[in-house]
Structure formats: C-alpha cells, structure tokens
Biopython code that builds the backbone (N, CA, C, O; Angstrom):
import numpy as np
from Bio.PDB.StructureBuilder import StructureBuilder

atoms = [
    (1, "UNK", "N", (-5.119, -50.279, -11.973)),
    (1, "UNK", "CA", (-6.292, -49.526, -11.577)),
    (1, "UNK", "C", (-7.307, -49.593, -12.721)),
    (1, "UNK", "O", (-7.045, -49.079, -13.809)),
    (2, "UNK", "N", (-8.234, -50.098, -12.531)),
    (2, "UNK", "CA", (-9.541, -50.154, -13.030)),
    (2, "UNK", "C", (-10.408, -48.407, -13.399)),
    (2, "UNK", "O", (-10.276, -47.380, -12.734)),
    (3, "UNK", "N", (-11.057, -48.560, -14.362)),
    (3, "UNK", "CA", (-11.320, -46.663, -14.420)),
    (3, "UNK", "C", (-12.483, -46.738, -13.342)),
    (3, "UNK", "O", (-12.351, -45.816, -12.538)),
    (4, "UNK", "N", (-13.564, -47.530, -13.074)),
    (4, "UNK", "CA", (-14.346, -47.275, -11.508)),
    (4, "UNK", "C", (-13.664, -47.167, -10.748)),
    (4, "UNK", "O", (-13.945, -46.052, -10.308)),
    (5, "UNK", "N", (-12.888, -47.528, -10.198)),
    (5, "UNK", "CA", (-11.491, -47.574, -9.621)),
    (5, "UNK", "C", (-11.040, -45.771, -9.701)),
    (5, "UNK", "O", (-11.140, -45.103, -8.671)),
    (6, "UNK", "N", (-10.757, -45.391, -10.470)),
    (6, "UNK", "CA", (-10.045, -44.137, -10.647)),
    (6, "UNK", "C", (-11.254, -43.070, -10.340)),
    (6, "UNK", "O", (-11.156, -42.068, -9.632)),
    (7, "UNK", "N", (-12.459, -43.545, -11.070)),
    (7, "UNK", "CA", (-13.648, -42.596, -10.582)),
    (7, "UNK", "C", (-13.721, -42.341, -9.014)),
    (7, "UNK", "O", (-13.794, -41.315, -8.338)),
    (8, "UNK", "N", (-13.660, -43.993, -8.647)),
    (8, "UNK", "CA", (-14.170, -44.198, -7.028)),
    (8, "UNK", "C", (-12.919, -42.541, -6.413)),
    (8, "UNK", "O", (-13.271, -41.433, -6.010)),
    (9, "UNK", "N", (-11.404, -43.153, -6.626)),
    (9, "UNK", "CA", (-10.345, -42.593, -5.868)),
    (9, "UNK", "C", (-10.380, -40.693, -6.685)),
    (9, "UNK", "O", (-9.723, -39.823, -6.113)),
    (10, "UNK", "N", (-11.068, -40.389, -7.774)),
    (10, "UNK", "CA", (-11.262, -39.033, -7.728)),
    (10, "UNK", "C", (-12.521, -38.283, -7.130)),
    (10, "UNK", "O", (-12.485, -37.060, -6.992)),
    (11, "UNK", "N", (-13.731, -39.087, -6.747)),
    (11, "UNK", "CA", (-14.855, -38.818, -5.997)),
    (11, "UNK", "C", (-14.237, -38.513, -4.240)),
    (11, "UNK", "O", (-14.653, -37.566, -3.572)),
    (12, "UNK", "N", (-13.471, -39.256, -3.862)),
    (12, "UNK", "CA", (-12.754, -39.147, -2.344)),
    (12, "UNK", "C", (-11.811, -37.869, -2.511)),
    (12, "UNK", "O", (-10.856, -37.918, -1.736)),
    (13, "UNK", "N", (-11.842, -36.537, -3.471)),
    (13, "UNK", "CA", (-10.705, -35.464, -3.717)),
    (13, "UNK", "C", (-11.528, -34.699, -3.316)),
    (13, "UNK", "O", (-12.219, -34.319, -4.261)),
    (14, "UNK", "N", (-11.963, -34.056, -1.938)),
    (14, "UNK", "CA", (-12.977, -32.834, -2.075)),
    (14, "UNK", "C", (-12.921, -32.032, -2.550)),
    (14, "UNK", "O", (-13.925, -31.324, -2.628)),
    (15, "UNK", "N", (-11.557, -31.598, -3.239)),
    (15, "UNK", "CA", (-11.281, -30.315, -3.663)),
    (15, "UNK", "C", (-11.576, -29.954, -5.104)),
    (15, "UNK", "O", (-11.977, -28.922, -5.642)),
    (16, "UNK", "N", (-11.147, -31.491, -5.665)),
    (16, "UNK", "CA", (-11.737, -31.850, -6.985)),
    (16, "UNK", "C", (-12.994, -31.627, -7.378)),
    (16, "UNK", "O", (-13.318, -30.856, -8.280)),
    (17, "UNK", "N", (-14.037, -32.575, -6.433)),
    (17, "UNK", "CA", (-15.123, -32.264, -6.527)),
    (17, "UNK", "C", (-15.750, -31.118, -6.511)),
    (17, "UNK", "O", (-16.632, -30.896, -7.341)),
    (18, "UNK", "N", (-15.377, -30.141, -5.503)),
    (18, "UNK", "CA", (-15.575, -28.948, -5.061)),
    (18, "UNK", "C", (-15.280, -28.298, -6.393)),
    (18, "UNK", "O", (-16.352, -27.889, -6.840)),
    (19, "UNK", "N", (-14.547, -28.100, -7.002)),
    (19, "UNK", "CA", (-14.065, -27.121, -8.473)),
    (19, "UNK", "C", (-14.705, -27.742, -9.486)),
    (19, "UNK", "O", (-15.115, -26.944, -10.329)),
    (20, "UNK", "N", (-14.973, -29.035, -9.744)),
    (20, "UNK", "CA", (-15.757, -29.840, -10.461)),
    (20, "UNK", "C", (-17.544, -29.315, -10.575)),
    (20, "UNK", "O", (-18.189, -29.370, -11.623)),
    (21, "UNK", "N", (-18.048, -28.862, -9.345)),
    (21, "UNK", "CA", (-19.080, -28.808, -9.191)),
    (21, "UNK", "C", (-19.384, -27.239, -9.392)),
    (21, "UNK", "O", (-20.488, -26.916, -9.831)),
    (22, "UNK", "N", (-18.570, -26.411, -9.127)),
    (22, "UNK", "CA", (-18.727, -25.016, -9.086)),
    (22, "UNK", "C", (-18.413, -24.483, -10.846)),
    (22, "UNK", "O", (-19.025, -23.620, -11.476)),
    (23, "UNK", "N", (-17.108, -25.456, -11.360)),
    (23, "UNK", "CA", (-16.863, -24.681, -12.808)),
    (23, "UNK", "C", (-18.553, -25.162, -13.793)),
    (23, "UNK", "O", (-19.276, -24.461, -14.500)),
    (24, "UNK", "N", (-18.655, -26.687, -13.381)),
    (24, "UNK", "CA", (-19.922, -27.135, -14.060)),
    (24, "UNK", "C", (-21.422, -26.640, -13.840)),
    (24, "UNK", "O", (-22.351, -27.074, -14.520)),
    (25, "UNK", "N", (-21.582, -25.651, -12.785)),
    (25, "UNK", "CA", (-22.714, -26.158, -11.888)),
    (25, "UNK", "C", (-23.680, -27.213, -11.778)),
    (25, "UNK", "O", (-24.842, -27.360, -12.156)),
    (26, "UNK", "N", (-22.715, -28.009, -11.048)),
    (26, "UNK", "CA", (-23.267, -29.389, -10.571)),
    (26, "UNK", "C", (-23.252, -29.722, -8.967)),
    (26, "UNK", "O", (-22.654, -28.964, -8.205)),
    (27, "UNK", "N", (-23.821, -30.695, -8.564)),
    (27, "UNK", "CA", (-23.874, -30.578, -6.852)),
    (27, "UNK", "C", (-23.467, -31.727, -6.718)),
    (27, "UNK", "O", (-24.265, -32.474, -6.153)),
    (28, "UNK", "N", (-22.539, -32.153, -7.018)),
    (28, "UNK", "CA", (-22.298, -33.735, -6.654)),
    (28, "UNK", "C", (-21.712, -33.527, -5.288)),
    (28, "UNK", "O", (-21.272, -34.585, -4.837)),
    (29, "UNK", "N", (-21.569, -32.521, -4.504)),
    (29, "UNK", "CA", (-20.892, -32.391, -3.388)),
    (29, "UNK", "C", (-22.460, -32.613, -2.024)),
    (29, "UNK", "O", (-22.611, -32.792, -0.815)),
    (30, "UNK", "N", (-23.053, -32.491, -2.917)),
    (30, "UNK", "CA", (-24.490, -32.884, -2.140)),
    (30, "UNK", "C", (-24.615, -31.414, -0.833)),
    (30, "UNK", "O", (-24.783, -31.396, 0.387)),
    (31, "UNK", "N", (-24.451, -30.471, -1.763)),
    (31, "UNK", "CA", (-24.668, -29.350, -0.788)),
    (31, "UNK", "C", (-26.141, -29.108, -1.269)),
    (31, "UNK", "O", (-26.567, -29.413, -2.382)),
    (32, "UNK", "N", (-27.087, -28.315, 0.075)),
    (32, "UNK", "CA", (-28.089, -27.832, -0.093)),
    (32, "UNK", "C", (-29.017, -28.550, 1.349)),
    (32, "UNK", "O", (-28.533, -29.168, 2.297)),
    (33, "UNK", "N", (-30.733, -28.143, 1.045)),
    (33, "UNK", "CA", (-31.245, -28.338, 2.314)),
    (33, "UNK", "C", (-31.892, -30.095, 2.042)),
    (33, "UNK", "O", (-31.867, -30.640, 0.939)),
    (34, "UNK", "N", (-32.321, -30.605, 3.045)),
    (34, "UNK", "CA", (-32.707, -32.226, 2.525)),
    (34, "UNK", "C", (-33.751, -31.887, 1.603)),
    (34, "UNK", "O", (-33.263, -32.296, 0.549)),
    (35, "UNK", "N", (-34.612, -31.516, 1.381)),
    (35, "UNK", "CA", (-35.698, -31.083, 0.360)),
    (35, "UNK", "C", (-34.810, -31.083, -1.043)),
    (35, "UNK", "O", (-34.856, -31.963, -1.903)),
    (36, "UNK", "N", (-34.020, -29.927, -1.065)),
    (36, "UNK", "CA", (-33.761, -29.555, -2.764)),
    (36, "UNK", "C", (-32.684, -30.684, -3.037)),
    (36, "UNK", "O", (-32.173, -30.695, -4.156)),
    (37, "UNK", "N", (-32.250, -31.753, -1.993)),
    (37, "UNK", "CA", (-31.322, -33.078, -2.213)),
    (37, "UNK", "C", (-32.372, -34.167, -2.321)),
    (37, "UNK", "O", (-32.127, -35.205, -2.936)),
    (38, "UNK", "N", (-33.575, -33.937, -1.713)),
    (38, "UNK", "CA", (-34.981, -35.118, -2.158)),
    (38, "UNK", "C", (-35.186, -34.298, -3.610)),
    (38, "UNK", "O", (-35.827, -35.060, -4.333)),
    (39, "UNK", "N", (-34.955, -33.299, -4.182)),
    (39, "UNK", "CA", (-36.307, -33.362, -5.376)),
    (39, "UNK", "C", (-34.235, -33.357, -6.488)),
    (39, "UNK", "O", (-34.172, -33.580, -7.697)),
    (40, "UNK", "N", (-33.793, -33.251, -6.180)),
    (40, "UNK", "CA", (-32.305, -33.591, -7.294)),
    (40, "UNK", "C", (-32.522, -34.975, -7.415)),
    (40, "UNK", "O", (-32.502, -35.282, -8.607)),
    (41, "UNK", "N", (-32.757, -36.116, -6.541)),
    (41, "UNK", "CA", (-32.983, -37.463, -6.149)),
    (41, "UNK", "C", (-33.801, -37.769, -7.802)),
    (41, "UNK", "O", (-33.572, -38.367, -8.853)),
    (42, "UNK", "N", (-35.022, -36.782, -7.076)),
    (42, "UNK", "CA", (-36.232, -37.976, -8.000)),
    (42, "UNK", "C", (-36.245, -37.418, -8.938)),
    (42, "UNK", "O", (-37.135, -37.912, -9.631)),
    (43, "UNK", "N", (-35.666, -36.446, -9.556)),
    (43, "UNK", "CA", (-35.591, -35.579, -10.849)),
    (43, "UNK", "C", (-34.106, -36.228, -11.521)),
    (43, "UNK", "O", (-33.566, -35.819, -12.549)),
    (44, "UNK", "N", (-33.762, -37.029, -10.887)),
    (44, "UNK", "CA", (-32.642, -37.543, -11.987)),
    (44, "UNK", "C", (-31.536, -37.346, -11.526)),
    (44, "UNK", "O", (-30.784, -38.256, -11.178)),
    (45, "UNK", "N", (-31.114, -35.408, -11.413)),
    (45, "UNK", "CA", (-29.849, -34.347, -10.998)),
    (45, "UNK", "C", (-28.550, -35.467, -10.900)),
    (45, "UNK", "O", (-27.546, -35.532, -11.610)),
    (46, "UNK", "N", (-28.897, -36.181, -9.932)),
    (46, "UNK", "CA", (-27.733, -36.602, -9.118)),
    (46, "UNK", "C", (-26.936, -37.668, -10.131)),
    (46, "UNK", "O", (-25.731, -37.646, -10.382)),
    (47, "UNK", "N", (-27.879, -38.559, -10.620)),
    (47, "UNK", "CA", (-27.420, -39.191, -11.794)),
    (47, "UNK", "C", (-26.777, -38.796, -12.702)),
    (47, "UNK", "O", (-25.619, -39.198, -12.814)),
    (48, "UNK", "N", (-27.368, -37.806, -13.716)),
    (48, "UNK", "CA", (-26.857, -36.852, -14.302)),
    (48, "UNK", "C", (-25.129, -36.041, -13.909)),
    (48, "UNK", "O", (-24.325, -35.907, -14.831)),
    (49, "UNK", "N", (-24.878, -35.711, -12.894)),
    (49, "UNK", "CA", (-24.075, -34.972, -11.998)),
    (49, "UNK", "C", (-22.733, -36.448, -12.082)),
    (49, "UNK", "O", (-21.591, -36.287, -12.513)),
    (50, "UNK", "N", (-23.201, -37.557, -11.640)),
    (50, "UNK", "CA", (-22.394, -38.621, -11.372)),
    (50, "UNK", "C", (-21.728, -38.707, -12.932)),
    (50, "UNK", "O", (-20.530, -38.463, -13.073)),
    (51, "UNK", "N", (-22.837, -39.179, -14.451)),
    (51, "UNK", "CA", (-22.644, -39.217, -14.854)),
    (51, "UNK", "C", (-21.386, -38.350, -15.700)),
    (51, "UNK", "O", (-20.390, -38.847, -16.225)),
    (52, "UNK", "N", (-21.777, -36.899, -15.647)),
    (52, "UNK", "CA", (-21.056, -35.798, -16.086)),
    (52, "UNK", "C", (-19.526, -35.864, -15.699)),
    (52, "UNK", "O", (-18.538, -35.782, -16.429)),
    (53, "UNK", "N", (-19.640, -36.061, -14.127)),
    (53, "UNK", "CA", (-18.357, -36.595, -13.028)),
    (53, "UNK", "C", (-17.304, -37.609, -14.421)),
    (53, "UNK", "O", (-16.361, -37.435, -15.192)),
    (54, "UNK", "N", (-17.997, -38.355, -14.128)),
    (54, "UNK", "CA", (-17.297, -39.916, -15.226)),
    (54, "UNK", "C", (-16.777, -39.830, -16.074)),
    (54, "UNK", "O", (-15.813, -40.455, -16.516)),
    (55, "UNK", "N", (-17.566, -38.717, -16.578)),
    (55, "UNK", "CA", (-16.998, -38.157, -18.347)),
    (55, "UNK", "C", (-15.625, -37.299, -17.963)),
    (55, "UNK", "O", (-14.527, -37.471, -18.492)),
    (56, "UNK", "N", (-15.850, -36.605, -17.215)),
    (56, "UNK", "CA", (-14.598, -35.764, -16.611)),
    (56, "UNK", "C", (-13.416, -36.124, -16.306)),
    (56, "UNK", "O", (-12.337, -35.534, -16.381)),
    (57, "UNK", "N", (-13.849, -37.643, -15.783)),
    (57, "UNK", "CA", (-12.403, -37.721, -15.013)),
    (57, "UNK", "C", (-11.628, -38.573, -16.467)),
    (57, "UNK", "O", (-10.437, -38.574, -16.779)),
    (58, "UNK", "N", (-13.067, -39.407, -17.316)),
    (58, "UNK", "CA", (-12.231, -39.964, -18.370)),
    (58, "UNK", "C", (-11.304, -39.834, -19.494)),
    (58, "UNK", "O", (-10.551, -40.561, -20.142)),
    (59, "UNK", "N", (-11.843, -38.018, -19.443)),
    (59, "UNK", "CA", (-11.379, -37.262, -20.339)),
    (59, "UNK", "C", (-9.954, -36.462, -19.533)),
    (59, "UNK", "O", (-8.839, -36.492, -20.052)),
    (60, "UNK", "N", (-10.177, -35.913, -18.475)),
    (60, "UNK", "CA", (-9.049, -35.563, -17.799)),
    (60, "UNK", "C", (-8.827, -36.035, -16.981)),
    (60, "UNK", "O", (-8.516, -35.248, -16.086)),
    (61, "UNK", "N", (-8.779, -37.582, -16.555)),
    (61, "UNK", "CA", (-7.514, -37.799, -15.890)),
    (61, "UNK", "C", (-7.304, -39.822, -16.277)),
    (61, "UNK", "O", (-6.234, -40.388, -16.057)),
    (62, "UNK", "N", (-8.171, -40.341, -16.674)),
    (62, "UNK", "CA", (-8.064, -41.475, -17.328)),
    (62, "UNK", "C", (-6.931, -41.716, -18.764)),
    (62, "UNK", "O", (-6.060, -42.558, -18.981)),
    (63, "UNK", "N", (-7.267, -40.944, -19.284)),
    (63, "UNK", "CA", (-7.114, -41.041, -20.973)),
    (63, "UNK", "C", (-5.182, -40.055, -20.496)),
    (63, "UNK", "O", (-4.240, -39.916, -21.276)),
    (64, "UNK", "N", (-5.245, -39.665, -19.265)),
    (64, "UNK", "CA", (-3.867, -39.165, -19.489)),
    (64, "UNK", "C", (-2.623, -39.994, -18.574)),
    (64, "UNK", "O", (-1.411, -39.858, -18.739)),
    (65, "UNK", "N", (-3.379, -40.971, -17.474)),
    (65, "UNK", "CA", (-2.511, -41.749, -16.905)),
    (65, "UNK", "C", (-1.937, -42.365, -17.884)),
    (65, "UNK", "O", (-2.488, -42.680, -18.939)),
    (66, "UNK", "N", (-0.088, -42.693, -17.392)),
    (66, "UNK", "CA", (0.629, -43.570, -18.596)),
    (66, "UNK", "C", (0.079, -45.270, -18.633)),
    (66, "UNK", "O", (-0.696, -45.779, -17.824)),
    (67, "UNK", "N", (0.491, -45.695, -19.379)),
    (67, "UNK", "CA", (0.254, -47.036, -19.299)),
    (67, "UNK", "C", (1.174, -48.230, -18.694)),
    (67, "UNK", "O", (2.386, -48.363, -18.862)),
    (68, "UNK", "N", (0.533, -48.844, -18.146)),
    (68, "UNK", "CA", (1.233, -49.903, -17.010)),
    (68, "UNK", "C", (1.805, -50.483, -18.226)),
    (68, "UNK", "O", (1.345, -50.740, -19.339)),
    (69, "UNK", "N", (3.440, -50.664, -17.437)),
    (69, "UNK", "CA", (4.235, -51.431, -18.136)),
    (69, "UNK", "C", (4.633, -52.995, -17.020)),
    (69, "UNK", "O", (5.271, -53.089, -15.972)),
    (70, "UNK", "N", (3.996, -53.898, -17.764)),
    (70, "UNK", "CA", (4.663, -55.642, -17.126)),
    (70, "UNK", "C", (5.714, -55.674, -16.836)),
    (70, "UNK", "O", (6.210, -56.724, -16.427)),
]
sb = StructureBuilder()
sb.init_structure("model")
sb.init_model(0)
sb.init_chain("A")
sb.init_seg("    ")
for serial, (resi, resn, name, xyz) in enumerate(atoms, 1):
    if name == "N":
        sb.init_residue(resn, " ", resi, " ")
    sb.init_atom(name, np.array(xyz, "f"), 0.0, 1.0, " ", f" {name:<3s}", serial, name[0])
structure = sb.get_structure()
C-alpha cells in the first residue's frame, strides 16, 4: 500500500472523517449549504482541510502500520 493509497482508503471511513472534522474543525465531510461549499472552494478551505487530512493520517495511521515483510 502506497500512503495515497492509505489516504485514498482512510477518506472512504465516514466515521473517521466525521471525528476528524469535528475534533479539528474542519469540513472535509463537505457538510453545509452549496454557497458556504462555493466560498470554502475559492478561499482555499477545502485544500487546506485535505491537506490537514494527510498530515493526520501520516502521523496516525501511516507511520504506525508495520512494515511489509518479502
């Protein structure tokens, strides 16, 4: 498993996300009305949010999977 790979398969955890987004306040769950999801868009938010995501999972849950043994 590739770590985009591990990002991709912890972004598909709603529940993850869901606790992810509420302990951080972040919206990567893309809740809200289409307006305040158009102005998160062009203000960056979502990027930001993805980014933050990445760091998260690299720190807790990348850096703790064991390592593939051949």
């Amino acid at each position: 498993m590739t770590f985009p790979e591990c990002v991709s398969y912890c972004a598909k955890n709603q529940e993850l996300v869901s606790n992810f987004d509420r302990l951080q306040g972040r919206n990567l769950s893309r809740k809200g009305s289409p307006i305040e999801l158009m102005i998160d868009d062009s203000t960056g938010r979502f990027e930001a949010d993805m980014k933050a995501f990445s760091e998260f999972v690299y720190e807790m849950v990348w850096t703790r999977l064991p390592l593939a043994q051949n």
